[in-house]
C-alpha angles and dihedrals in degrees: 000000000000129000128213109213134195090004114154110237124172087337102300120098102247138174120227114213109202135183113223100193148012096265084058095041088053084047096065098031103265114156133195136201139153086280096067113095094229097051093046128007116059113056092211106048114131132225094273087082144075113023091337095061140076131270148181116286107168135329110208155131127274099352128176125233115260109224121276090029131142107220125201122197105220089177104167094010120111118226115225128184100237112279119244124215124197103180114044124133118217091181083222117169118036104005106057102153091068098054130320126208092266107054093043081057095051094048085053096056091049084052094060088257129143098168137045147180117222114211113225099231088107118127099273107031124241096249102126148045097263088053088061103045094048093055089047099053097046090048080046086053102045102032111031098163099035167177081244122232123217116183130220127234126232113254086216142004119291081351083274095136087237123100122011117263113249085267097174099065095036089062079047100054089049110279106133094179135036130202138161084231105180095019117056114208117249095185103089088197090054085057098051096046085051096052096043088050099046098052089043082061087041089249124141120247108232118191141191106212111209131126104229104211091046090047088044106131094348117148107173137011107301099240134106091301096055082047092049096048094045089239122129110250128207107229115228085247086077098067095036096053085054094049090049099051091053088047090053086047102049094045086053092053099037086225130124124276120185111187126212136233099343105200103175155068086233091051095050094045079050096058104026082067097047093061092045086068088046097250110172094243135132133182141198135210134181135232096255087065086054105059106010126074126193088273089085090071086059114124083020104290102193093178074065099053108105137153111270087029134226104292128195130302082255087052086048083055097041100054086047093056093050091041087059095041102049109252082114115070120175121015116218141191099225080206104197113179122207134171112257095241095048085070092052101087130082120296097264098054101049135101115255112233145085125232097237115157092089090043116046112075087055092050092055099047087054094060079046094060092046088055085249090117145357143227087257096051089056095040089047091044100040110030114010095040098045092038087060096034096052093029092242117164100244139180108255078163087240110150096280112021129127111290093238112145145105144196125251126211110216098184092051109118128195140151123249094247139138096251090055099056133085107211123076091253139055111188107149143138083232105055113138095019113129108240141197130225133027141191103268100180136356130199122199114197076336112306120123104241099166 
């Protein structure tokens, strides 16, 4: 056993008492089955699950050590449950100077995560069985004992919008959600017929809302900047009519809909009152909508460029409203890898996305210490809600439950750069900031792993 003393959680000074083993889990009455999460159902799921792996004896004040019983002092750092993040892209395989599975992993690790979502824009696309299993060997082979990759099956072939995706043995061969990611999908009747057969395999229906006629071209938020720098915007109206569409569909059908990246005040009305009427949606934001406005693209920042894009300092308001009320369910990284050179050329040339795994949780401290946000609002977003929504095992640090946490070091100060990261790339609107706050230790089903 170990026990974490003196850690911060959700304000108060606690103490985390862990198992290490199975000897240790049978001690103190845990059982296993097939049943268990961690037994059956994940394919890629290490050692340090199951009956083997570490879990949750007791989080408290003030504990004493049980005998035979390694104790850390984590005096000043603050204990999370593992972040979960269900939209990344690892561009693996196919495009592996941008960013690999293992080094997506391991910029993962670094961010505080033990699960992600792989989005399916790889070359060549996820769209089959082989795809999958070939992400989720090599994740198997570079990170055994985690964070834990789960790809996402293409909604259609080639992510042409087309033809459906062999979804069936996809879901066989391990996808438990399915999206169009990069492309959005303009056919109404596709998008019923994705949302009807994924629920029918039990996988989540993911999708990238976008109007693509109104997007066409567009390289920036239409507004008085785009106008003032002479680029073509995409109005806010593009993503919500979108939204709006998926919400319709999924109250007709009476089926899931999770929605990607909202990045606006028309998206969150939309689905606040959705879920007023009890539609069965959720959606999802990252940190960069938080805190950036539109006003980052100014003198043609192509390391701000990013698909939605940066929207206005209402849109920034109003994102942070609907984060802390709950129409935002699950907060994401979008993490979006690209070489260094690829974003040295002029705006409308360039690749929309932000590198964001190394980033996030900072970032989000950050909005924390400015009362912005709390703890709670990160642990519900980007463990509890996913872990629900995506019926992923979590640590709610309830007596049993998975060993997944790690400690945050809120004094620790570095520089965005591309030395610091951990992923191959380092394509952000923050790079050279000086920034507060790192990922100090992880632990996976109890296993230190950083």
């Amino acid at each position: 056993m170990i026990l974490f003393k003196n850690a911060l959680y959700l304000g108060k000074t606690v103490d985390l008492l862990v198992t290490e083993n199975a000897e240790e889990n049978a001690q103190h009455g845990f059982v296993f089955d097939e049943k268990d999460g961690f037994c059956g159902t994940y394919q890629n799921y290490g050692e340090n699950y199951g009956n083997k792996g570490g879990r949750v004896l007791a989080l408290a004040e003030n504990m004493s050590p049980p005998e035979n019983c390694s104790v850390c002092d984590m005096a000043g750092k603050i204990l999370f449950p593992s972040l979960i993040d269900v939209h990344v892209h690892f561009r693996d395989p196919g495009m592996e100077w941008k960013e690999d599975i293992d080094t997506g992993l391991e910029a993962a690790l670094h961010g505080g995560y033990s699960h992600v979502f792989c989005m399916a824009n790889t070359s060549p696309v996820n769209d089959n069985a082989g795809i999958t299993r070939y992400m989720l060997e090599k994740a198997r082979n570079t990170h055994p004992f985690g964070p834990f990759l789960h790809p996402v099956a293409a909604a259609t072939l080639g992510l042409k919008g087309e033809a459906l995706a062999p979804l069936g043995e996809m879901a066989e061969a391990g996808c438990t959600a399915v999206s169009n990611d990069g492309v959005p999908l303009c056919n109404t009747e596709i998008v019923r017929r994705v949302m009807e057969y994924a629920s029918d395999l039990g996988m989540l229906f993911i999708d990238h809302c976008e109007d693509p006629y109104l997007a066409r071209g567009a390289h920036m938020n239409e507004g008085n900047l785009s106008a003032k720098l002479g680029v073509k915007g995409q109005p806010d109206i593009g993503e919500a009519l979108q939204v709006g569409r998926d919400i319709m569909l999924a109250e007709y059908l009476d089926l899931p809909v999770h929605i990607a990246h909202v990045s606006c005040r028309k998206s969150v009305e939309l689905i606040r009152r959705a879920k007023e009427r009890g539609v069965d949606v959720t959606a999802e934001t990252c940190p960069h909508y938080l805190i950036l406005d539109e006003n980052a693209v100014d003198n043609y920042n192509t390391n701000a460029k990013v698909n939605p894009p940066l929207r206005t300092w209402d849109d920034v308001l109003a994102m942070r409203e609907a984060v802390k009320s709950g129409v935002i369910d699950c907060m994401i990284t979008d993490h979006a890898p690209h070489a260094e050179h690829e974003k040295e050329n002029p705006l409308d040339m360039v690749p929309n996305g932000i590198s964001g795994l190394d980033t996030a949780l900072t970032l989000l401290w950050q909005l924390v210490r400015e009362d912005v946000l709390t703890q709670e609002d990160i642990v519900r977003t980007y463990t509890v809600n996913p872990a629900k929504r995506f019926k992923l095992p979590y640590n709610g640090f309830e007596k049993g439950d998975v060993a997944d946490f790690f400690f945050f070091d809120p004094e620790i100060e570095w520089t965005a750069d591309k030395e610091s990261f951990y992923s191959k790339s380092a394509n952000t609107p923050f790079l050279g900031r000086k920034l507060h706050g790192r990922v100090c230790a992880a632990y996976l089903g109890g296993k230190k792993v950083l």
